[in-house]
C-alpha positions as CSV (number, residue, x, y, z in Angstrom):
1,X,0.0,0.0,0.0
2,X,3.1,2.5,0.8
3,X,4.9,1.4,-2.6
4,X,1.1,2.9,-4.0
5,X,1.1,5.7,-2.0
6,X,4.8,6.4,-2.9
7,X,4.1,6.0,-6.8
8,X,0.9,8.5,-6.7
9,X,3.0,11.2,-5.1
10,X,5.8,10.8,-7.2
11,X,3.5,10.7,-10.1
12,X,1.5,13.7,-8.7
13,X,5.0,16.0,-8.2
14,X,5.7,15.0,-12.1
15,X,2.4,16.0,-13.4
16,X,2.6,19.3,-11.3
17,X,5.7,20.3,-12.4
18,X,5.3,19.9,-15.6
19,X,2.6,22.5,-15.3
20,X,5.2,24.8,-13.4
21,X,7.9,24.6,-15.8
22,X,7.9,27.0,-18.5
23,X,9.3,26.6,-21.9
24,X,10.8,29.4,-24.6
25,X,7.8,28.5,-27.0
26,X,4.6,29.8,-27.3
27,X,1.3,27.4,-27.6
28,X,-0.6,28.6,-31.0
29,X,-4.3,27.4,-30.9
30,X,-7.8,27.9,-33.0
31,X,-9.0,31.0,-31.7
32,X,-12.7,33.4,-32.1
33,X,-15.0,33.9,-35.0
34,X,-16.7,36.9,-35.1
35,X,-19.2,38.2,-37.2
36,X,-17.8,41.4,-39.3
37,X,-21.5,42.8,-39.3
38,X,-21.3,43.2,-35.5
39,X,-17.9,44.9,-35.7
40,X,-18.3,47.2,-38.5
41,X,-20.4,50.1,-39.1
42,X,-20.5,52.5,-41.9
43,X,-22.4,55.5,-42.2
44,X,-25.5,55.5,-43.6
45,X,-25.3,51.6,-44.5
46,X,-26.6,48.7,-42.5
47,X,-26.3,45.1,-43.6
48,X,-29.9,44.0,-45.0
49,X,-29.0,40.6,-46.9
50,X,-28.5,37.2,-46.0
51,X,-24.7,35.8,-45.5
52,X,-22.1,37.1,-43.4
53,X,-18.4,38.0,-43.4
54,X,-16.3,36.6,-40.9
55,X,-12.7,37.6,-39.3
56,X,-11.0,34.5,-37.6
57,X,-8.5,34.8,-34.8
58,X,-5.6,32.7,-32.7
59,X,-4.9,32.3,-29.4
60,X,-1.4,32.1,-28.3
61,X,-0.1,32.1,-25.1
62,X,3.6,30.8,-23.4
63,X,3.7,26.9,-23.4
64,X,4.3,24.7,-20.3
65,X,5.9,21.7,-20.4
66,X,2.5,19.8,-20.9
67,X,1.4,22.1,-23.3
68,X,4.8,21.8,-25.1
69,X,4.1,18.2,-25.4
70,X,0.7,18.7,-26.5
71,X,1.2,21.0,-29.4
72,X,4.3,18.7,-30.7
73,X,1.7,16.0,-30.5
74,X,-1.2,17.7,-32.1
75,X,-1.5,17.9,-36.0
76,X,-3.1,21.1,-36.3
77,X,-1.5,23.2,-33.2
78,X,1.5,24.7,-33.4
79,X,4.5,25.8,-30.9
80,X,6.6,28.6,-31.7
81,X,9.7,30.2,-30.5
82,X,9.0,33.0,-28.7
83,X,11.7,34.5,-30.1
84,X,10.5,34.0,-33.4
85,X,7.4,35.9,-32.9
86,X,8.6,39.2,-29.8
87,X,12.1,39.9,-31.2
88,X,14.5,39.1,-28.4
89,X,15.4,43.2,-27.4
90,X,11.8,43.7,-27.5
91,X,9.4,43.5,-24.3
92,X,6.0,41.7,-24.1
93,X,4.3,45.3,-23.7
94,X,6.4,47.1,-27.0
95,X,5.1,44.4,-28.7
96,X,1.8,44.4,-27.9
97,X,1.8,48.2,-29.0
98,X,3.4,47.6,-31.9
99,X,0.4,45.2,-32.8
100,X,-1.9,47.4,-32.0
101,X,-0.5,50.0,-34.5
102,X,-0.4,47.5,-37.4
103,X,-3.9,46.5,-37.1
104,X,-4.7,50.3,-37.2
105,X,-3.1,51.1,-40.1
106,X,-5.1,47.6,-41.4
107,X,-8.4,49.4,-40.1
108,X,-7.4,52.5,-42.3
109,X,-5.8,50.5,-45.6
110,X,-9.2,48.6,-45.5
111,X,-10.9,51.7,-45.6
112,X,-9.1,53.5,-48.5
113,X,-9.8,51.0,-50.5
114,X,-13.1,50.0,-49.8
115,X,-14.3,53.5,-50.6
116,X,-11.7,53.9,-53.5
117,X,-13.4,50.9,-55.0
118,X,-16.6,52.5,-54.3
119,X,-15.7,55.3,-56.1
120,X,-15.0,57.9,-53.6
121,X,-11.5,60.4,-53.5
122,X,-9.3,59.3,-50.1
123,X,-6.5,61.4,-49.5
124,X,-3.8,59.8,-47.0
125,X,-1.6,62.1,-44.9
126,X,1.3,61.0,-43.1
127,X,4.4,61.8,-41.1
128,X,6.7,59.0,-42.9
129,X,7.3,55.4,-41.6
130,X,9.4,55.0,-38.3
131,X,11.9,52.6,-37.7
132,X,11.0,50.6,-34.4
133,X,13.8,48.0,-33.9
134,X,16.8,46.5,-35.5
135,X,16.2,43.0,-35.5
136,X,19.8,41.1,-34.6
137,X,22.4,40.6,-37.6
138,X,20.2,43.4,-39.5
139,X,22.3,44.4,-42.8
140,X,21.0,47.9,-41.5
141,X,23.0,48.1,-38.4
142,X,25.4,51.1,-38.1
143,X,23.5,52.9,-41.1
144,X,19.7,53.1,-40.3
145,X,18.8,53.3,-36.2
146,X,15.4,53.1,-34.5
147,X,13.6,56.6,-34.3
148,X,15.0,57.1,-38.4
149,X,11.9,58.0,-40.5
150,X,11.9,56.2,-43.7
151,X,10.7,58.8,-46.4
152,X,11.3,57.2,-49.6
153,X,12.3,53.9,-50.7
154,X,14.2,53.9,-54.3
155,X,12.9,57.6,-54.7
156,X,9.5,56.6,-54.3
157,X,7.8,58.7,-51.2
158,X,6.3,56.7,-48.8
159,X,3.4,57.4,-46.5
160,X,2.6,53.7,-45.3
161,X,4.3,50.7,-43.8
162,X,3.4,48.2,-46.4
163,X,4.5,50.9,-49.6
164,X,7.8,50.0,-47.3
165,X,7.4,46.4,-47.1
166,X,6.3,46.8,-51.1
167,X,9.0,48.4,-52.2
168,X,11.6,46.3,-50.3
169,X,10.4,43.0,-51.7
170,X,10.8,44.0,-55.6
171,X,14.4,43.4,-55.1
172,X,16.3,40.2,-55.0
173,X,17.8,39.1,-51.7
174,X,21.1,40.2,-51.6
175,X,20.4,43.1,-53.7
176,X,20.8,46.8,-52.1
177,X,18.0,49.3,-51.8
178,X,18.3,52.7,-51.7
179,X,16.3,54.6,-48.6
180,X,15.9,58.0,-48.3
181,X,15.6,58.7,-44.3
182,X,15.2,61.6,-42.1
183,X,17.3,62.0,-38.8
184,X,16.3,65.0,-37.0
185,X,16.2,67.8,-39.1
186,X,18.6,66.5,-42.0
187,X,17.5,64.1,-44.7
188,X,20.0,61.5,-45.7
189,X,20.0,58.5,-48.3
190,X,21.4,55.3,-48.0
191,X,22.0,52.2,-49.7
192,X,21.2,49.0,-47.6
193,X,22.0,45.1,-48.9
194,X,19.0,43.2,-48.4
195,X,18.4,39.9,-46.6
196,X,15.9,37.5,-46.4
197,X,12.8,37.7,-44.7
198,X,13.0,35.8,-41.4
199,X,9.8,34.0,-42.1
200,X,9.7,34.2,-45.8
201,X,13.3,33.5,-46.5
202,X,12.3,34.2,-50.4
203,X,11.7,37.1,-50.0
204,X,13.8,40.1,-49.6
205,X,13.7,42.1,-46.3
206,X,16.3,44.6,-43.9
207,X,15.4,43.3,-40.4
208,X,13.5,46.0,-39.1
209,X,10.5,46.6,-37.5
210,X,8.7,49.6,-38.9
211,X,5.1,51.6,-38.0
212,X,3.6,54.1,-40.2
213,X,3.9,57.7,-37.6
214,X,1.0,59.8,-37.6
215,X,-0.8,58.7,-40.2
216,X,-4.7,58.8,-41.4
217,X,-7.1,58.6,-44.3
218,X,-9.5,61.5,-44.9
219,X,-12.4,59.8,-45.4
220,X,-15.7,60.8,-46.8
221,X,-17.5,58.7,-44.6
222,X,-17.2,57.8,-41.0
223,X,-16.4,54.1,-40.8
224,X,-15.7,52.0,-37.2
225,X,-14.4,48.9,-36.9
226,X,-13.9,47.6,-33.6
227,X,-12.2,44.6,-32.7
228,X,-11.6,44.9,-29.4
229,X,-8.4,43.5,-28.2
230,X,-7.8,41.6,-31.0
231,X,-4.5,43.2,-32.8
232,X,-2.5,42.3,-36.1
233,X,-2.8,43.0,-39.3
234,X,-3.9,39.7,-40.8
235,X,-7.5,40.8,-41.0
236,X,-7.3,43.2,-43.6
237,X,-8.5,41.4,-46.7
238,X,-11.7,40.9,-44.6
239,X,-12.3,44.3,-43.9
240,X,-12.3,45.7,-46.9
241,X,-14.7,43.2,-48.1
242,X,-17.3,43.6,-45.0
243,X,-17.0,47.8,-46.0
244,X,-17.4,47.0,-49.8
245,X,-20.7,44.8,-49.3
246,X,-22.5,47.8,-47.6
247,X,-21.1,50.3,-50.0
248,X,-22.2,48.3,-53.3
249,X,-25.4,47.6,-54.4
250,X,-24.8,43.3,-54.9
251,X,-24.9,40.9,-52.1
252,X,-20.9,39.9,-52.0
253,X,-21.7,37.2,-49.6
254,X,-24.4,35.3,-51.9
255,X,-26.1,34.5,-49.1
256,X,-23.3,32.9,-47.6
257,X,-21.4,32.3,-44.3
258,X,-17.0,33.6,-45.7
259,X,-14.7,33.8,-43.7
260,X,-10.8,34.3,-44.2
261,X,-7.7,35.9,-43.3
262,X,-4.8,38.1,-45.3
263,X,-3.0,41.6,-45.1
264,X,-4.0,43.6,-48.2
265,X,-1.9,46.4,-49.3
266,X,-2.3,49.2,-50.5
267,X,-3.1,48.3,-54.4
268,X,-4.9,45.1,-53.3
269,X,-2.3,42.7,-53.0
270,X,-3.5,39.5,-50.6
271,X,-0.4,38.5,-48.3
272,X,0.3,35.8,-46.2
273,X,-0.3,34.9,-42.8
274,X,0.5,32.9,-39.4
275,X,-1.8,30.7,-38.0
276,X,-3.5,29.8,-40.7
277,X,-4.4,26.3,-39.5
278,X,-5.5,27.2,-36.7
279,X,-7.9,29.8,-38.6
280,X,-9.3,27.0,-40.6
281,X,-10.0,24.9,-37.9
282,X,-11.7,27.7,-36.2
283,X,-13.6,28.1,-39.1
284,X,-14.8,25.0,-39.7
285,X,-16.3,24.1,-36.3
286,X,-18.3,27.6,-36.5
287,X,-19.9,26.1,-39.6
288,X,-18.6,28.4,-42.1
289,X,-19.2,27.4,-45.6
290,X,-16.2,29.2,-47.2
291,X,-12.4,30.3,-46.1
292,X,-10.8,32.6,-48.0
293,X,-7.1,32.5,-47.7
294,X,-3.8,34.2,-49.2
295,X,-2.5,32.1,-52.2
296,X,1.0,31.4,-50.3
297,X,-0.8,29.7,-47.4
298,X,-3.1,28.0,-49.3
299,X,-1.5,24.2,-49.0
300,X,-1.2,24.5,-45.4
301,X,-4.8,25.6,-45.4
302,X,-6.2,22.6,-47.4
303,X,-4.5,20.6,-45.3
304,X,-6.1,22.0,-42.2
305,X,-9.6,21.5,-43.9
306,X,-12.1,19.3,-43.6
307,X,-15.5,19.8,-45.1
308,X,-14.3,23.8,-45.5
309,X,-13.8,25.1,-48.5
310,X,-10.8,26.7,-49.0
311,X,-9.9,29.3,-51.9
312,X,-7.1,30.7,-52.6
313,X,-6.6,34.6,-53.3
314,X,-4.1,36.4,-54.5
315,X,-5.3,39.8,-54.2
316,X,-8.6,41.6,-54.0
317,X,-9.8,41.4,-57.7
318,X,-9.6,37.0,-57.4
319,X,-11.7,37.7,-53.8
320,X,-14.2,39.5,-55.5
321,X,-14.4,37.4,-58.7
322,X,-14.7,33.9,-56.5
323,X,-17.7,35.4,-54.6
324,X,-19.7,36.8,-57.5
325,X,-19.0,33.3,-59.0
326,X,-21.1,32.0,-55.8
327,X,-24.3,34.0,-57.6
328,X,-23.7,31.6,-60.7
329,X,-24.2,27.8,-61.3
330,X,-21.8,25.3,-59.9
331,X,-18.4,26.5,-61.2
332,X,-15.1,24.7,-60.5
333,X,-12.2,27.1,-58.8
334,X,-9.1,27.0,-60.1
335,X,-5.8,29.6,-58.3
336,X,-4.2,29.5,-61.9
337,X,-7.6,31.6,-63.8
338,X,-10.1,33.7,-63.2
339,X,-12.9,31.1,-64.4
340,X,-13.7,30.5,-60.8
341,X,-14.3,27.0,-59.2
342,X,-15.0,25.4,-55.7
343,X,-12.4,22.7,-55.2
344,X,-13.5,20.3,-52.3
345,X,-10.5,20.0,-49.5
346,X,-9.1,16.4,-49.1
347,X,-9.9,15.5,-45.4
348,X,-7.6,15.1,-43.0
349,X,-6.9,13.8,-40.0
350,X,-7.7,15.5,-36.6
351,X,3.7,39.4,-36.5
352,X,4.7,43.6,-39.5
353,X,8.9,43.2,-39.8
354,X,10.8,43.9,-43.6
């Protein structure tokens, strides 16, 4: 009875402390699905038709040992470094604010072009883009600094983080890019060698975090979305359709239940995502009937989904072209044309820096 006693204590002390002890990974899981009619309102427009737009969240939070384990175990939850997603000079609260700031400027880029698309004039002003943080073995150490305000990027004025971000990735890794900065008072130009993007290693990057300063739309109409403490900018692409349905006469929806995820810039372009099985999952136990889903992280997607259906987008134009195809007859979607289909998933088993 004693050699029980012994092994349940022993046992319990394991199982606690593996609760206690904390790893350098974060836990990513399936997180909310809210309604984009609930969280958007437009001025003089209210949604009257059938369907909905949804934005899809994660949750991460640090891992314990247990939950370690867990998401190493799990197909469809995933642990990251946290140094990989809160740079290592960087604290938990600069971080956060950071976030917050990107998912205003997605608030605002979702807003210019919503109403652009609608047919309305929206100027932007700006202050220039800020330099946040040098990330560790940046090429741009000892020549750019935080508190630098980027003002043009190979002579091309910028106003916006992702013109910044834009402008970066036209060049090959390894190439330089030229970047006009202002320090203080003085303006000064520079020529940085590019590196690749710690997350994308195709694509060309500097290592820095970057926030648009001061910056707004003028816009003809008042417009609030509010997401609470959600922050990020991956929501963008669903924004600007949510605006767009109450600004344009057709029902984008079809009647629908969409959800889906993506940055959008500035000319419409869908960018990619983290999380995104975790999104899909989230999506698919809310019942929605479609997930629409930057072309880049569309394989991971698909292989998150179940009954979901999961299209792939590479910018705003293919978003809007797959849901007027849900009006029509039962088309077939392809990501290679613009003669939209549905393609049923195979089922499966159960941060902005430049």
């Amino acid at each position: 009875m004693r050699k029980i006693f012994n092994f349940a204590f022993i046992l319990f002390i394991i199982i606690s402390l593996g609760f206690l002890i904390q790893t350098d990974y974060y836990l990513i899981k399936p997180g909310s699905v809210d309604e984009l009619g609930n969280l958007i309102q437009v001025e003089g427009e209210v949604r009257k038709e059938e369907g909905q737009f949804f934005m899809v969240t994660v949750t991460q939070h640090p891992a314990n040992l247990w939950n370690y384990l867990y998401g190493i175990w799990h197909p469809f939850l995933d642990v990251r470094p946290i140094s990989k997603v809160i740079p290592p000079d960087m604290s938990q609260e600069e971080y956060n604010k950071l976030m917050q700031s990107w998912m205003q400027e997605s608030k605002y880029l979702a807003q210019i072009i919503a109403l652009r698309r609608a047919g309305y004039e929206v100027p932007i002003v700006s202050d220039g883009v800020e330099i946040v943080e040098l990330m560790a073995g940046s090429p741009a150490e000892g020549i750019l600094k935080a508190g630098d305000i980027i003002k043009a990027v190979e002579g091309k004025k910028v106003n916006l983080v992702e013109e910044v971000v834009e402008y970066i990735q036209q060049k090959e890794v390894g190439q330089k890019v030229r970047i006009t900065i202002q320090q203080g008072e003085k303006i000064k130009e520079f020529e940085v060698l590019t590196t690749s993007h710690q997350e994308e290693p195709r694509k060309a990057a500097l290592g820095i975090y970057v926030r648009t300063l001061n910056w707004q739309p003028l816009l003809p109409l008042k417009i609030d979305i509010d997401t609470g403490p959600v922050i990020g900018p991956s929501a963008g692409m669903m924004f600007v359709l949510e605006i767009l349905d109450r600004l344009l006469p057709e029902n984008l929806t079809g009647g629908r239940l969409v959800a889906g995820t993506g940055t959008i810039s500035i000319d419409g372009k869908v960018g990619g995502i983290g999380g995104v099985k975790q999104k899909v999952i989230a999506a698919e136990r809310a019942g929605i009937d479609y997930f629409l889903v930057p072309a880049e992280n569309y394989e991971d997607a698909r292989q998150a989904a179940g009954r979901i259906n999961v299209v792939s987008v590479r910018n705003l134009d293919e978003a809007l072209g797959f849901l007027q195809s849900l009006n029509t007859a039962c088309q077939y979607y392809t990501t290679t044309t613009l003669e939209w289909t549905i393609m049923k998933p195979v089922p499966t088993p159960d941060g902005i820096a430049t």
